[in-house]
C-alpha positions, 0 to 999 in steps of 0.5 A: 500500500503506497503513502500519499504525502504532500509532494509526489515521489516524481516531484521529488526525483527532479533536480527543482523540486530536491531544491525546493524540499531542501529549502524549505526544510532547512527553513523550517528546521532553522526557524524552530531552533531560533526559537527554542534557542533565542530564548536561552541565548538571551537569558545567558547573555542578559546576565553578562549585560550591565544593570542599564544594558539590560533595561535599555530599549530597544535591546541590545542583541549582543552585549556592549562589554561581556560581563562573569561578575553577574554569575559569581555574584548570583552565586555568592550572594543568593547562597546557590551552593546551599539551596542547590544542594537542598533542590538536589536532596529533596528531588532524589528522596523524591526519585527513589520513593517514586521508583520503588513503590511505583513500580511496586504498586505498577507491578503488583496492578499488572502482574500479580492482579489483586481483588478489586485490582482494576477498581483500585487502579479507577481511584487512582486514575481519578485523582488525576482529575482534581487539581494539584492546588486543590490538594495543598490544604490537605496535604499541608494539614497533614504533615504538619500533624501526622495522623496517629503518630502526631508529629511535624513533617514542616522543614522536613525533605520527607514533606516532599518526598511522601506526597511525591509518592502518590503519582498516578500518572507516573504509576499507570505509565508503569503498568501499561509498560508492564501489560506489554511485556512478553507473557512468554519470558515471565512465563519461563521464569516461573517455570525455572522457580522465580518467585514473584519478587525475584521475577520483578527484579530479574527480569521486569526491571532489566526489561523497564530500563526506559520508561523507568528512565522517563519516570525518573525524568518526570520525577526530579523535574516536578520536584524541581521545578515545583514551587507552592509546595516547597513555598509552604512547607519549608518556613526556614530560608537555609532549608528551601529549594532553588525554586523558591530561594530565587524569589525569596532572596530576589529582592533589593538585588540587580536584574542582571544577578537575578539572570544568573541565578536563573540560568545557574538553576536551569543548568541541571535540568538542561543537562540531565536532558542532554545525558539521558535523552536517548532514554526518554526517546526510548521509553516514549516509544516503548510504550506505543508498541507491543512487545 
């Protein structure tokens, strides 16, 4: 069965119309990368500009006289260091609480098929539609009394890492990768005398590796980029995440520092991305087919 696309295959042989798709290809291919680049580009070099650059109108595109004081200031003065690190401690307790007892919960879903499995698996696809600031007061309320042992998770990295627990997305992302693993291969290993965990870890997770990496990806970036929550739970400056220090300690500061704060912040994510992008295209994918 031949594709039907926009320019014929005839059109394309022809010397013209290889000119004519190469053109516009590149076009479009340059134009979307100005776009997603331009941003990041003026960001970088906002924070080299002097304090009077950076409000000039109209801007200047490249800076009159390159500037690295904004970067050591940002760095010195709004204590990056100290707040990075509690960013880097609360995204990975996070992390390894997602990872563990979601794919718990995801296997025992889709392997192990529990009484009333698909009734608990509605409940918890349900809570996907109440908004996240719908449930700020509740949560708050309980960890600042923990219910039965009446004790205070405030200023605490565990009042961001057991909230960060429940997620429904990451966990129904997990079981639908788990519905799609080879019957066969899970079969055989009953057969030699796997038992359930030793299957789970032997062989689903050796298998998982990608979308075990985009749940990875989606977990340190919501805990990284998150804001209200921290905001509410950590009331001491010293134990705040990067996300709510650059507004809380932005003020009476120039803009270029504040720039450079911004980017320093930025620089993790950005290259996390870079390192494990090969394994969130994968795990993507691996979901849509079925194996």
């Amino acid at each position: 069965m031949s594709t039907r696309t926009l320019i014929s295959p005839a059109t394309l042989a022809r010397p013209r119309g290889k000119t004519v798709y190469w053109t516009v290809f590149t076009a479009v291919v340059v134009l979307f990368a100005l776009a997603f680049l331009f941003p990041v580009y003026w960001m970088v070099t906002g924070a080299m500009k002097s304090p009077d650059e950076v409000a000039r109108t109209p801007p200047t595109i490249v800076p009159e006289h390159w500037r690295l004081g904004g970067y050591t200031d940002a760095w010195d003065l709004m204590q990056l260091p100290r707040h990075l690190w509690n960013t880097v401690v609360q995204a990975a307790g996070a992390w390894a609480f997602q990872l563990v007892f979601c794919t718990a919960a995801a296997y025992a879903l889709s392997r192990l098929r529990p009484a009333f499995g698909k009734v608990i698996l509605g409940g918890i696809l349900a809570t996907l539609m109440v908004p996240a600031q719908a449930l700020v007061v509740p949560k708050y309320l309980t960890v600042a009394d923990l219910p039965l042992i009446h004790t205070s998770l405030l200023n605490d990295p565990l009042a961001i890492w057991l909230p960060a627990v429940a997620n429904a997305f990451n966990l129904y992302l997990l079981k639908r990768f788990f519905d799609q693993l080879p019957r066969d291969v899970l079969e055989a290993a009953e057969i030699d005398g796997a038992g359930k965990l030793r299957i789970l870890w032997s062989v689903v997770l050796p298998m998982s590796r990608p979308v075990l990496g985009v749940v990875s990806i989606f977990a340190l970036v919501a805990v990284w980029q998150d804001f209200l929550w921290p905001l509410m739970v950590f009331s001491d400056t010293d134990k705040q995440p990067i996300s709510v220090a650059l507004v809380q300690l932005s003020q009476n500061l120039q803009l270029t520092v504040l720039i450079a704060a911004m980017v320093i912040a930025s620089i993790p994510m950005v290259a996390l991305f870079l390192v494990f992008q090969r394994h969130i295209i994968a795990g993507i994918s691996a979901g849509s087919t079925k194996g």
